[in-house]
BAFI-3210 file (N, C-alpha, C; in Angstrom, 3 decimals, decimal comma, padded with zeros to 6 digits):
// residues 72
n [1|2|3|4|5|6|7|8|9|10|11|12|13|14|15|16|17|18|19|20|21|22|23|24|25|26|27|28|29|30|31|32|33|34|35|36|37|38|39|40|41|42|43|44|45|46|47|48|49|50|51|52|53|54|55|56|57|58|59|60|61|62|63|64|65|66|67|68|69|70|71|72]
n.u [-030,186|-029,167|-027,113|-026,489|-027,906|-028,830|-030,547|-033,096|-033,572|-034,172|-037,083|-037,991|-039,070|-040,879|-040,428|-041,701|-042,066|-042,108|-040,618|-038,007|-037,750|-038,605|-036,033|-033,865|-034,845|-033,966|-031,455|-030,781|-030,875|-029,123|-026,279|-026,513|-026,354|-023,454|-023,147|-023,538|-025,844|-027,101|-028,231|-028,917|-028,926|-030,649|-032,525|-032,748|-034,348|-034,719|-032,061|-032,039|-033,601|-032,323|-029,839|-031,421|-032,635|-029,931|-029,518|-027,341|-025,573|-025,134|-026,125|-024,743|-024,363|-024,621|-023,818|-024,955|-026,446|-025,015|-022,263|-022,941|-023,347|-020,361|-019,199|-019,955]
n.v [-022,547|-025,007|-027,459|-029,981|-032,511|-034,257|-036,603|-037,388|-039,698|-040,608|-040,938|-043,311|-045,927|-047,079|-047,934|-047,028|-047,994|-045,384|-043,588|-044,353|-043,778|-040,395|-040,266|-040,626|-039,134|-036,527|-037,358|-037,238|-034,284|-033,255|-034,194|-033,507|-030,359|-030,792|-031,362|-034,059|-036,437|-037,922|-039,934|-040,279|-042,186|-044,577|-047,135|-050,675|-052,096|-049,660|-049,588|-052,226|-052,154|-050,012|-051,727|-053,444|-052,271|-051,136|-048,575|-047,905|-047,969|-045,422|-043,211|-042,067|-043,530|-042,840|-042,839|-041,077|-037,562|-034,985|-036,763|-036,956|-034,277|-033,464|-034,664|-033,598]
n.w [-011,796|-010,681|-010,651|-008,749|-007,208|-004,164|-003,128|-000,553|001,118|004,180|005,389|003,443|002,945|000,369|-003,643|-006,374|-010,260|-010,888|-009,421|-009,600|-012,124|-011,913|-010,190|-012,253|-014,396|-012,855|-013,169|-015,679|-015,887|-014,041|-015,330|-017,401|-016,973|-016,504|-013,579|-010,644|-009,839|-006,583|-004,104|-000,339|002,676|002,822|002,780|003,382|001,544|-000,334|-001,244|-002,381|-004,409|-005,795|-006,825|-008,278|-010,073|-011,709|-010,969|-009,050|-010,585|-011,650|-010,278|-007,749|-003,673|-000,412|002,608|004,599|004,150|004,761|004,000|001,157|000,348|000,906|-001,084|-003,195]
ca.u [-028,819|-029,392|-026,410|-026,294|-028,708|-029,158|-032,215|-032,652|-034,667|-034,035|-038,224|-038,668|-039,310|-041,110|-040,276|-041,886|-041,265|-042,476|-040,157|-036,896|-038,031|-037,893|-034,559|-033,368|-034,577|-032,727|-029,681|-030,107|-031,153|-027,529|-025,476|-026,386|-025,140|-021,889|-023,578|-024,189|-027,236|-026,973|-029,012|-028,486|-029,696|-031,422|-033,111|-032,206|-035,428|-034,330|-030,863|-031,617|-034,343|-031,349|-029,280|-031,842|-032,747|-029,119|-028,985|-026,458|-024,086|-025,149|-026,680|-023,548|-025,391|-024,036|-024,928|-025,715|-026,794|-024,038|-021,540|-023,035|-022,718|-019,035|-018,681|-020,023]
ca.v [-022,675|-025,980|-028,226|-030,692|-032,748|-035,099|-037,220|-037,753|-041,115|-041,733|-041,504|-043,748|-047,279|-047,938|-046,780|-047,657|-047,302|-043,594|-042,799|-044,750|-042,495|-039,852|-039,996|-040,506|-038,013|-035,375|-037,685|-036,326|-033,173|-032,525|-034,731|-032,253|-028,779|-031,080|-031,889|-035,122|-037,108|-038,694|-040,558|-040,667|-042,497|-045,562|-048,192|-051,456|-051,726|-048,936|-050,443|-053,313|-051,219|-049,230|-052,652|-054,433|-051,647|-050,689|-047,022|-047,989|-048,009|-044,334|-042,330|-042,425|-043,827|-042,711|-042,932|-039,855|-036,462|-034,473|-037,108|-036,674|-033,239|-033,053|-035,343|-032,623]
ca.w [-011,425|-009,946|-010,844|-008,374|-006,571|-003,456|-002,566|001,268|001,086|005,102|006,029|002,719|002,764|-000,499|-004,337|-007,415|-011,201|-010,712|-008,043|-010,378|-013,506|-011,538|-009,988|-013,788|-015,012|-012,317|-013,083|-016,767|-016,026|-013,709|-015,949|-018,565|-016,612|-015,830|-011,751|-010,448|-008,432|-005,172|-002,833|000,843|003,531|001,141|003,870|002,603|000,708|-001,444|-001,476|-003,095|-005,271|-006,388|-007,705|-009,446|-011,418|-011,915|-011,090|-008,644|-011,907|-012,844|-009,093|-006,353|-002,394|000,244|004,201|004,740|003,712|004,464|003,341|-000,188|000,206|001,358|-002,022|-004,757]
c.u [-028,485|-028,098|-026,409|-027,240|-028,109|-030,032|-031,586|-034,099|-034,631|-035,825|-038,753|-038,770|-039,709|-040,545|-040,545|-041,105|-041,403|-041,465|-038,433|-037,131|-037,640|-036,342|-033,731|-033,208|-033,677|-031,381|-029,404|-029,751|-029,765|-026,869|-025,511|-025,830|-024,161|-021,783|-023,378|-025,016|-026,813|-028,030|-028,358|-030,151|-030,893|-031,684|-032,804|-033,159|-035,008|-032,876|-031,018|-033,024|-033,362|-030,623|-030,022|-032,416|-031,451|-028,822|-028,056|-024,879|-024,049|-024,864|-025,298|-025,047|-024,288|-024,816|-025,894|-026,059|-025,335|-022,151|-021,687|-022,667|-021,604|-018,717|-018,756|-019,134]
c.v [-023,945|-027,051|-030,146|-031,183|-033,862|-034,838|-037,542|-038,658|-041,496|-041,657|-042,530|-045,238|-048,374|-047,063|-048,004|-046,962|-045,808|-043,027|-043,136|-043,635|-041,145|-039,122|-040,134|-039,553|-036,644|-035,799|-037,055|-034,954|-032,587|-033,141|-033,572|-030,398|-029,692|-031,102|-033,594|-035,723|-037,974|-039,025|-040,708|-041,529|-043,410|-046,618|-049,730|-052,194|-051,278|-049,415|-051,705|-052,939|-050,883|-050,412|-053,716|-053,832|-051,132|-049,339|-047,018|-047,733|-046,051|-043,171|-043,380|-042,592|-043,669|-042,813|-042,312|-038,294|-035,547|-035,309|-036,881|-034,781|-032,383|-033,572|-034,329|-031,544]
c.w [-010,682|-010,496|-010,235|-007,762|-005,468|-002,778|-000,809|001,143|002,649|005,347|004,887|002,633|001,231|-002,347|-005,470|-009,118|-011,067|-009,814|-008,979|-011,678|-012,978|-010,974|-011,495|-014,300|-014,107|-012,662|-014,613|-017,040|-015,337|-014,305|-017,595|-018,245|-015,542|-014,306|-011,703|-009,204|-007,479|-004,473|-001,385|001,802|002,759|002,597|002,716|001,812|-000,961|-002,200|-002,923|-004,380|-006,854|-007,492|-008,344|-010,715|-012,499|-011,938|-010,117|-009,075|-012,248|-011,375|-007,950|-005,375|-002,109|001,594|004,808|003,935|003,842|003,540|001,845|-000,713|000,053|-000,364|-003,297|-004,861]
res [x|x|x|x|x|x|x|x|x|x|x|x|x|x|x|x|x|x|x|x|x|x|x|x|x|x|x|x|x|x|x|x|x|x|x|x|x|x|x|x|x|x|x|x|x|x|x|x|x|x|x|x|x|x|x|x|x|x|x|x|x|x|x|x|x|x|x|x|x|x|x|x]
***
């Protein structure tokens, strides 16, 4: 029954392709029961992670955890 997701990246510092694949695939897996994926709390690491792979275009960031929450 899982629709919606958000990641809570604030203890994360590093993220490879394994960690980008991942978040993908949950973005297909709720884009397919009509949810969508979020990240909060992205260190600016992950930040700039996020826009060179371009999932910035697909996965909403937000500050925090409950802000993503208030958003679904």
């Amino acid at each position: 029954g899982v629709k919606n997701i958000v990641f809570n990246f604030e203890n994360v510092d590093f993220m490879d392709s394994a960690g980008i694949g991942m978040i993908i695939g949950r973005y297909k897996f709720t884009t397919q029961k009509g949810g969508i994926t979020s990240v909060a709390c992205l260190s600016e690491n992950l930040k700039r992670i996020m826009m060179i792979s371009g999932l910035y275009r697909i996965i909403k960031i937000y500050n925090s955890v409950e802000e993503a929450s208030r958003a679904v």
